[in-house]
C-alpha positions in Angstrom: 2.7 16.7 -0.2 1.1 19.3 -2.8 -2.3 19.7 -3.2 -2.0 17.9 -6.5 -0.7 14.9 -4.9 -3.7 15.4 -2.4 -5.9 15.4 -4.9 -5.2 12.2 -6.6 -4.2 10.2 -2.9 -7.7 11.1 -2.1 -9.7 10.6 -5.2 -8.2 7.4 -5.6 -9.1 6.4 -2.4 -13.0 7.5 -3.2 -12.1 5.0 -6.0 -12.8 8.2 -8.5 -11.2 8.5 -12.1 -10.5 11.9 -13.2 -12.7 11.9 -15.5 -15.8 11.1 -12.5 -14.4 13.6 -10.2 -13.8 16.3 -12.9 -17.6 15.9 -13.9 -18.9 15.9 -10.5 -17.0 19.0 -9.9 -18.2 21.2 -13.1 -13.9 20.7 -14.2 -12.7 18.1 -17.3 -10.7 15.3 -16.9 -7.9 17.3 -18.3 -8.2 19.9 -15.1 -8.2 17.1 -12.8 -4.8 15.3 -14.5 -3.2 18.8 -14.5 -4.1 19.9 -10.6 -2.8 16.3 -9.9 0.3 16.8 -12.0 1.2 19.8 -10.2 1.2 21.8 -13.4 -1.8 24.2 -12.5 -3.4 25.0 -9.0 -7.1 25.0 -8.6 -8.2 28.0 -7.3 -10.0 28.3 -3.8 -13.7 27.7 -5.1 -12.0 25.0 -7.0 -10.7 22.9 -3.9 -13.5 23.5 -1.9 -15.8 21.8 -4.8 -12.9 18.9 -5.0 -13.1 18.6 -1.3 -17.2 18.2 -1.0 -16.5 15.4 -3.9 -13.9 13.6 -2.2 -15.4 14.0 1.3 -12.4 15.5 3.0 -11.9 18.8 4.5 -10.5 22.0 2.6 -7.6 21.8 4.9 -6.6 17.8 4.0 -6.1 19.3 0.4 -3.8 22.1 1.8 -0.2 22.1 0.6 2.2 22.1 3.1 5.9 20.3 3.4 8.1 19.3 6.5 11.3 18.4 4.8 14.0 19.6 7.0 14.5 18.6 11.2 14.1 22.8 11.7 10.6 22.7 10.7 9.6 19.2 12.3 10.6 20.9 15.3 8.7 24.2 14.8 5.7 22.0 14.2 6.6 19.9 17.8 7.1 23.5 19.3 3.7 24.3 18.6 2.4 21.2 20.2 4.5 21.5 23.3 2.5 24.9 23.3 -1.1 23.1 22.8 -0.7 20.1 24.5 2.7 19.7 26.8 4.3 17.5 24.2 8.1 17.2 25.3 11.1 15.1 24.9 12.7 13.4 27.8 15.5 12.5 29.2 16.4 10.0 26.1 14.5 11.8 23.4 11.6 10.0 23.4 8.5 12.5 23.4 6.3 12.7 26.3 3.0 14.7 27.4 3.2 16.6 30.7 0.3 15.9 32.4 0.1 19.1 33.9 -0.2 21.0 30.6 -3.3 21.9 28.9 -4.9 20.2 26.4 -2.8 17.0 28.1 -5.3 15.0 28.9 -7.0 15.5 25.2 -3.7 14.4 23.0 -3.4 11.3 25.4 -7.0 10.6 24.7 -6.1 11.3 21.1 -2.9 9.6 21.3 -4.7 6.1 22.5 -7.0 6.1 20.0 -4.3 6.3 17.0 -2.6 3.9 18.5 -5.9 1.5 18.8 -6.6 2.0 15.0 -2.7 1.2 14.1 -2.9 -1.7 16.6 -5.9 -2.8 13.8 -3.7 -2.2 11.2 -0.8 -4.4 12.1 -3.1 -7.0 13.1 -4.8 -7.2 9.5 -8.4 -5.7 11.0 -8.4 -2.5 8.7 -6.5 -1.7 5.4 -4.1 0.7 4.7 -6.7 2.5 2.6 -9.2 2.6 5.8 -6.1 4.1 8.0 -5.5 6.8 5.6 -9.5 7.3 5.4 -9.6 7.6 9.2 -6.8 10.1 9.2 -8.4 12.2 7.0 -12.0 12.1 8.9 -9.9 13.9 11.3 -8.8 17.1 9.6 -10.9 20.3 10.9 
């Protein structure tokens, strides 16, 4: 997802128009439509403004794709490397207890699975999930 699309997921989450965010940023309306078009890029000063305003982290604005299997699994080499992610026997992925940062992703892993266990069951919104995610970003 680019930073433009980042842009207008979270504003209108924040329940923003362009127009508001643009203003409460020192940008127009028309900067705003065009960052979230993808047809200009805001500049670093720019997204860390935006990112005050929308209440999210620089780094949920970042752009960054995962759109082939090669780089899903760079991304799951990395976390084998962190946190002992693995797959097993029949491709399922597992955490080796034994690794570090282990016990930390299956603390993590519990509570993501808690707040989608509140989504199925009707207890929080999809908006309030993607919320949630993002008051996780560093």
């Amino acid at each position: 997802m680019s930073t433009g699309q980042k842009i207008k997921k979270y504003r209108k989450l924040r329940k923003l128009t362009q127009n508001e965010l643009g203003r409460a940023v020192g940008l127009t309306e028309s900067a705003i439509r065009n960052y979230e078009h993808d047809y200009r890029t805001p500049n670093e000063d720019q997204v860390r403004a935006i990112a005050r305003e929308l209440n999210v982290p620089v780094a949920a604005l970042e752009d960054y794709e995962i759109s082939s299997a090669r780089e899903a699994l760079e991304a799951l080499f990395r976390l084998e490397d962190a946190f002992g992610l693995k797959p097993d026997g029949s491709g399922c992925l597992v955490i080796d207890p034994k690794a570090k940062g282990a016990q930390k992703i299956a603390i993590a892993l519990k509570a993501w699975r808690d707040v989608l266990d509140e989504v199925e069951s009707g207890d929080m919104t999809e908006e309030e999930y993607e919320l949630w995610k993002v008051s996780l970003h560093a």
